[in-house]
C-alpha positions as semicolon CSV with decimal commas, in nm:
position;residue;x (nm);y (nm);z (nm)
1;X;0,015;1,126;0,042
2;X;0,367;1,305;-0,021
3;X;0,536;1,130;0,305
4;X;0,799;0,912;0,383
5;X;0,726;0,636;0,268
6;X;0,747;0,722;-0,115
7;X;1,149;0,691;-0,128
8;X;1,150;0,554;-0,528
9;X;1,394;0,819;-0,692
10;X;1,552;0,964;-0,361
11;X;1,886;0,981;-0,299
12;X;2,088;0,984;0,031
13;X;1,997;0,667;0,173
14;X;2,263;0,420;0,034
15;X;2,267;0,132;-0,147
16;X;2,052;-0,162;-0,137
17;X;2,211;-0,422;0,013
18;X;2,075;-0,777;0,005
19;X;2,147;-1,064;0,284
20;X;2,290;-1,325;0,205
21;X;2,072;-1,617;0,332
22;X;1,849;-1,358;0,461
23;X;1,606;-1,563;0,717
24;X;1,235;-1,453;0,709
25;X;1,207;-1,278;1,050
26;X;1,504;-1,148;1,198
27;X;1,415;-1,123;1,575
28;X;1,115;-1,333;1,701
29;X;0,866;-1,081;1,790
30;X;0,872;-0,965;1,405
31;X;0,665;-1,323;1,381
32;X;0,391;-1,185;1,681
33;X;0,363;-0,835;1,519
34;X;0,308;-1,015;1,145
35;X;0,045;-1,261;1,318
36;X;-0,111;-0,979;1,522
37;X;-0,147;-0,803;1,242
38;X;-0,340;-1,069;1,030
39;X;-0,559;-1,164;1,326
40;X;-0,639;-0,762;1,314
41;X;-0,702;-0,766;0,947
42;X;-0,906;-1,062;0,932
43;X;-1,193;-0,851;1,178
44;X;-1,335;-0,672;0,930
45;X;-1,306;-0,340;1,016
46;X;-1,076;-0,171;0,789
47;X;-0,927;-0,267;0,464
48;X;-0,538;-0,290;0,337
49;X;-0,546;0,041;0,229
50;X;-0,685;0,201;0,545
51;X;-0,396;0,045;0,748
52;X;-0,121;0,156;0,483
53;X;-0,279;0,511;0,502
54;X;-0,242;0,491;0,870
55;X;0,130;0,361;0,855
56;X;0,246;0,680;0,577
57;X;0,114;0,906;0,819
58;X;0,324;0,887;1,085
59;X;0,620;1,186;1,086
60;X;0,935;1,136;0,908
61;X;1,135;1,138;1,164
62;X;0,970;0,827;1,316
63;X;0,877;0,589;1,006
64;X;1,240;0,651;0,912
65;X;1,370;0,551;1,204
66;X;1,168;0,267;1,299
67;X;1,207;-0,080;1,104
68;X;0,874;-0,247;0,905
69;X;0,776;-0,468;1,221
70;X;0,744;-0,138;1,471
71;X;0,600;0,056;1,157
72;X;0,328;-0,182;1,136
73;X;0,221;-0,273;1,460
74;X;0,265;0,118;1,568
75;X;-0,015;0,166;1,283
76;X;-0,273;-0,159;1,410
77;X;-0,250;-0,027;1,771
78;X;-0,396;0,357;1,629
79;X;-0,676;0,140;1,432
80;X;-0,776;-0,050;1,687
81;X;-0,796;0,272;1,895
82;X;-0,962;0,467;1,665
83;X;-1,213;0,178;1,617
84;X;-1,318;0,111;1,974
85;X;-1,131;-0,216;1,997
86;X;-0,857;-0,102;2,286
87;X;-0,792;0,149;2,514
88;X;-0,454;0,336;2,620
89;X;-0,488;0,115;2,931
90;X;-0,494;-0,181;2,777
91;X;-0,204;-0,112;2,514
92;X;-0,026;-0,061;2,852
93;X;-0,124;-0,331;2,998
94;X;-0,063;-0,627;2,746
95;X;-0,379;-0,757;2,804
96;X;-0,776;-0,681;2,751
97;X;-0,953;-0,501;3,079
98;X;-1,307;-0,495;2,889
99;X;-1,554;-0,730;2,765
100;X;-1,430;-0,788;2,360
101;X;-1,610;-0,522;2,129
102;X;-1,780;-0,685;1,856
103;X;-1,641;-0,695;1,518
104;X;-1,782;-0,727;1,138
105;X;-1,640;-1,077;1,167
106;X;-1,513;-1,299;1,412
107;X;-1,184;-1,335;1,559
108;X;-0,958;-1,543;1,349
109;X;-0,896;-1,883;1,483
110;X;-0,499;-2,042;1,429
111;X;-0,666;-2,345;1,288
112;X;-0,776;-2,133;0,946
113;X;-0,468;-1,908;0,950
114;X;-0,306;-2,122;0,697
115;X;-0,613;-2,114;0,483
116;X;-0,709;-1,801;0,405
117;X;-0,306;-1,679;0,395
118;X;-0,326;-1,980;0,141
119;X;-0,623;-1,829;-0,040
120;X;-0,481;-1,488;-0,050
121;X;-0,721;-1,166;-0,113
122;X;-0,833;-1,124;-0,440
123;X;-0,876;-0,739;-0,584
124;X;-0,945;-0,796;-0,874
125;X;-1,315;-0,650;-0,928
126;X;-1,590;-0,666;-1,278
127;X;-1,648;-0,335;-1,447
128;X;-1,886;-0,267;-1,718
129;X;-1,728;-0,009;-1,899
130;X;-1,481;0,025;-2,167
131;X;-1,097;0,103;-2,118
132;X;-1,010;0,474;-2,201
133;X;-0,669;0,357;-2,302
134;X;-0,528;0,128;-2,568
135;X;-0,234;-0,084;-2,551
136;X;0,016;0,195;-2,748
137;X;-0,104;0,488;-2,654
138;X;0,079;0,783;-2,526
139;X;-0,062;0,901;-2,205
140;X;0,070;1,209;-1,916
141;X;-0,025;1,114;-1,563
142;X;-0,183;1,334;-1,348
143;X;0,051;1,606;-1,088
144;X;-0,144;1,511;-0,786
145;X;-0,085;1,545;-0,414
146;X;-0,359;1,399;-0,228
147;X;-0,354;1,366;0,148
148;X;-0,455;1,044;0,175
149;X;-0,281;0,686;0,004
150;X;-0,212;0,730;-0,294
151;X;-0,056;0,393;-0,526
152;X;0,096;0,698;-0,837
153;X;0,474;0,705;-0,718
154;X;0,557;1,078;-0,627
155;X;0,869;1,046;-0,905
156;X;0,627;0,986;-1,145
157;X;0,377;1,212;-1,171
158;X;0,353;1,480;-1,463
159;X;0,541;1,207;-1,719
160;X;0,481;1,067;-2,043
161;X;0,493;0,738;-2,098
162;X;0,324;0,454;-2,331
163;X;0,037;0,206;-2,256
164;X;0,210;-0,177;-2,238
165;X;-0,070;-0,360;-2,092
166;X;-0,406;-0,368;-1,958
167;X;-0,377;-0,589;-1,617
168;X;-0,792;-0,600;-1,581
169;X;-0,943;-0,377;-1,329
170;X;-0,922;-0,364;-0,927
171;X;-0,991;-0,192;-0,632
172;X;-0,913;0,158;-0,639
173;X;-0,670;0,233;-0,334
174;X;-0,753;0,586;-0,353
175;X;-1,116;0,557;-0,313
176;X;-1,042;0,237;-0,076
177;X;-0,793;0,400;0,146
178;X;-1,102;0,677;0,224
179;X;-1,402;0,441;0,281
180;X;-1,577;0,504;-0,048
181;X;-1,575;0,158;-0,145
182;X;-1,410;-0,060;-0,435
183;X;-1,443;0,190;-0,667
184;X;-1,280;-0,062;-0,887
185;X;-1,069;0,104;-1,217
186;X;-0,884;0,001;-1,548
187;X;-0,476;-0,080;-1,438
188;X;-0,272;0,003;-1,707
189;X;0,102;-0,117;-1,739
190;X;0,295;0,221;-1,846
191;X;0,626;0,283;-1,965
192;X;0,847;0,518;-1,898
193;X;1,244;0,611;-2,011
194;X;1,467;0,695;-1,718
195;X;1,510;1,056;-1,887
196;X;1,134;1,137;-1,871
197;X;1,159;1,044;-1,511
198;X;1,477;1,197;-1,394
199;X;1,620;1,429;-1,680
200;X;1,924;1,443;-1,926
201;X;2,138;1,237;-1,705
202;X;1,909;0,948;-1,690
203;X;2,035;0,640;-1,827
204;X;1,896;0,673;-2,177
205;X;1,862;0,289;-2,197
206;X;1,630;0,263;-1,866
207;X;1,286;0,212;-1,886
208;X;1,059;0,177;-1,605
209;X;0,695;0,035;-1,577
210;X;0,435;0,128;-1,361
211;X;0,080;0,014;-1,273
212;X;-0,120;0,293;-1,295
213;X;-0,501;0,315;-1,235
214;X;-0,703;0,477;-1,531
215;X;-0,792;0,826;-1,303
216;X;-0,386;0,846;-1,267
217;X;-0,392;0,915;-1,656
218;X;-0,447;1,146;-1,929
219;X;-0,387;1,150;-2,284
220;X;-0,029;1,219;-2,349
């Protein structure tokens, strides 16, 4: 998806600044929408790459203006919608005015919170057939434009770079982000200079590497 959210290589937007001391939340409902969120999540009902899809749709004019805490929770209260699991009245309300719609799993209790944010989510996934890549070869990746999420950074697409690594093979967002399953691919570590990426006044010493999934790529 060519939207807002895909700023790598833009200009206009300033420097990065970092905070010094930067504390983790900086207001305290940035804590409720990261723990509503997870609670969300942990139903069953969509996966990562669903709600990321969700949160690049919105229009420019609002993801750039809103901060990551009303960019997320803007996206879980259109998932929940779309799935049944609230109502415009309810949003409005603050509270539930129905009997709870059952979910895949169970509502997450605070007691395992800790746990399974401990425990992570693994994506990595077993596949039974060779890498089309090896580690040295020269490889283009694809000039796509899909609608949906997409992980192939709009800045680099239609460039030539070199195979680095093979990571092992994971979920395919692509295929995840439209409910056709893991779809699990090769991830290849790529390597790009900064004039392949951004022309003759690059930095000729930069180099940047990218994880790419193996349907990203093509022999260079």
């Amino acid at each position: 998806m060519n939207g807002a959210h895909d700023l790598g290589g833009m200009m206009g937007f300033g420097p990065v600044e970092p905070e010094a001391n930067e504390p983790v939340f900086h207001a305290e409902w940035h804590k409720r929408v990261l723990g509503i969120g997870i609670a969300c999540d942990e139903l069953g009902e969509w996966n990562i790459d669903l709600i990321r899809q969700d949160r690049e749709s919105f229009h420019p004019a609002q993801y750039l203006s809103w901060n990551y805490y009303e960019t997320r929770i803007r996206a879980h209260m259109k998932m929940l919608a779309r799935h049944g699991l609230v109502i415009p009245k309810e949003i409005a309300a603050g509270h539930a005015l129905r009997p709870a719609h059952p979910t895949k799993r169970p509502a997450l209790k605070s007691a395992d919170a800790a746990r399974l944010l401990a425990a992570g989510t693994p994506y990595d996934r077993p596949l039974d057939r060779a890498r089309r890549f090896a580690i040295g070869a020269k490889v283009c990746t694809r000039n796509i434009n899909p609608t949906g999420h997409t992980r192939l950074p709009r800045y680099a697409r239609g460039k030539v770079g070199i195979i680095e690594h093979c990571r092992g093979s994971f979920v395919f967002p692509d295929a995840s982000a439209q409910g056709k399953g893991a779809d699990p691919q090769w991830v290849y570590s790529v390597s790009f200079s900064g004039t392949e990426l951004w022309g003759a006044d690059a930095d000729p010493m930069l180099t940047v590497a990218i994880d790419c999934w193996e349907p990203y790529l093509q022999a260079g």
